[in-house]
C-alpha positions, 0 to 999 in steps of 0.5 A, spaced: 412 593 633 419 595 634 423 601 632 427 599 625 432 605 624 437 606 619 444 604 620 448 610 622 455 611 620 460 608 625 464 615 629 469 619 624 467 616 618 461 621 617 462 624 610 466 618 608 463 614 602 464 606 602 462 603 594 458 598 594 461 590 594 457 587 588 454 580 590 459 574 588 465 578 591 466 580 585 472 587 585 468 594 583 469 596 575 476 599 576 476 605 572 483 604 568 481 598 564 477 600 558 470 597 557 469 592 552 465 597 547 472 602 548 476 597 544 471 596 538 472 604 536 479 602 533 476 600 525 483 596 522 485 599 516 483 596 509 491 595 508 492 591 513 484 586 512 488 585 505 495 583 507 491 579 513 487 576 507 493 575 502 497 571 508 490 567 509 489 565 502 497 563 502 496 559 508 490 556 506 495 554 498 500 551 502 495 546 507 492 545 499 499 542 496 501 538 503 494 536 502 494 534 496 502 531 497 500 526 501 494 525 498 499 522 491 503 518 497 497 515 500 495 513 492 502 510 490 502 507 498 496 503 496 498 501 490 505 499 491 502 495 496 497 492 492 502 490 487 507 487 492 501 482 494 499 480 487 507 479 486 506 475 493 500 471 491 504 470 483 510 468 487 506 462 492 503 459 486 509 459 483 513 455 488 506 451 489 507 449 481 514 448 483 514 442 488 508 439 484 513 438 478 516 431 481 510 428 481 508 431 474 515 426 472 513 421 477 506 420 472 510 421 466 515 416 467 509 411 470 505 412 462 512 412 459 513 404 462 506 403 460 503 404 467 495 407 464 493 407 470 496 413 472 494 416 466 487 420 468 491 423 474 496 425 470 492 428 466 487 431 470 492 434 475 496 437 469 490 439 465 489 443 472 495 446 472 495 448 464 488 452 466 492 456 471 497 458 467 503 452 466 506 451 459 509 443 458 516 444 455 517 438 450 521 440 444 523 433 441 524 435 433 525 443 435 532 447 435 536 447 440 535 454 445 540 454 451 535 459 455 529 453 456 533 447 454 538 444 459 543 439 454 545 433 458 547 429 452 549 430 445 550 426 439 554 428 432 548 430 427 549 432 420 552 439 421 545 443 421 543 448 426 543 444 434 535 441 435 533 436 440 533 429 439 531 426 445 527 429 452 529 426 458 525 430 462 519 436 460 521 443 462 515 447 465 513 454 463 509 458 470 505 464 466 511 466 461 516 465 466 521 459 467 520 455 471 525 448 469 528 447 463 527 441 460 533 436 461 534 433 453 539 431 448 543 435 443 543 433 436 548 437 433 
């Protein structure tokens, strides 16, 4: 077996102590850096537990009435929206009805010539459209009104109030809103 000495100190170092280097290469605990069980021995006052808990509690309000804002925008967002697209759906439908009117004329004049083959259509197609919300404007015998009657002739009557003596053309009424007016002729 072999000798097996202790490592003795290099010449001139005798008396000199070296620290021991942790594993890992870590540098050895300085002594100017407070140890983590230092820095919990300062206990914050009650005072300043208060004004951070009242700048928490104020934070906490502010981010509660943004969230509620904007919550309010979304609805009215959403909303708005759905209103613009029912308006949108109303106002196509309109329009369809619309272009639709010139064959409503069409079949009106092919009955009035003594067409009746005509009529099943016309009367379906407008049966149709009356469930879906149109109104036929006929006022043949009515008074006379500016806003749903187009006056496109007149006649001398006998000094009553204007009526309607004759419709050329009916006018059409799409859920309340006018969408022609009828074309007749003014007795007044």
């Amino acid at each position: 077996m072999s000798d097996v000495r202790p490592e003795e100190p290099a010449p001139g170092t005798e008396g000199t102590e070296v620290p021991p280097v942790p594993v890992g290469g870590a540098a050895p605990p300085s002594e100017d850096v407070p140890d983590e069980a230092d820095a919990g021995d300062a206990v914050p006052s009650v005072e300043g537990l208060v004004a951070d808990l009242e700048r928490v509690v104020g934070e906490r309000d502010e981010y509660l009435a943004l969230a509620q804002a904007k919550q309010a925008e979304f609805e009215n967002y959403k909303k708005r929206v759905m209103k613009q697209q029912a308006d949108h759906l109303a106002q196509a439908a309109a329009s369809l009805v619309e272009k639709l009117l010139p064959v409503l004329d069409a079949l009106d004049a092919g009955v009035r010539h003594g067409d009746e083959s005509v009529a099943p259509m016309r009367a379906q197609l407008l049966g149709v459209l009356e469930k879906e919300g149109l109104t036929r404007l006929d006022p043949e015998g009515d008074s006379f009104d500016p806003t749903e009657h187009e006056a496109v002739a007149s006649e001398p009557g006998d000094g009553e109030e204007p009526s309607v003596a004759e419709t050329f053309r009916a006018g059409y009424r799409w859920k309340g809103r006018l969408l022609r007016p009828a074309m007749v002729r003014v007795k007044s």
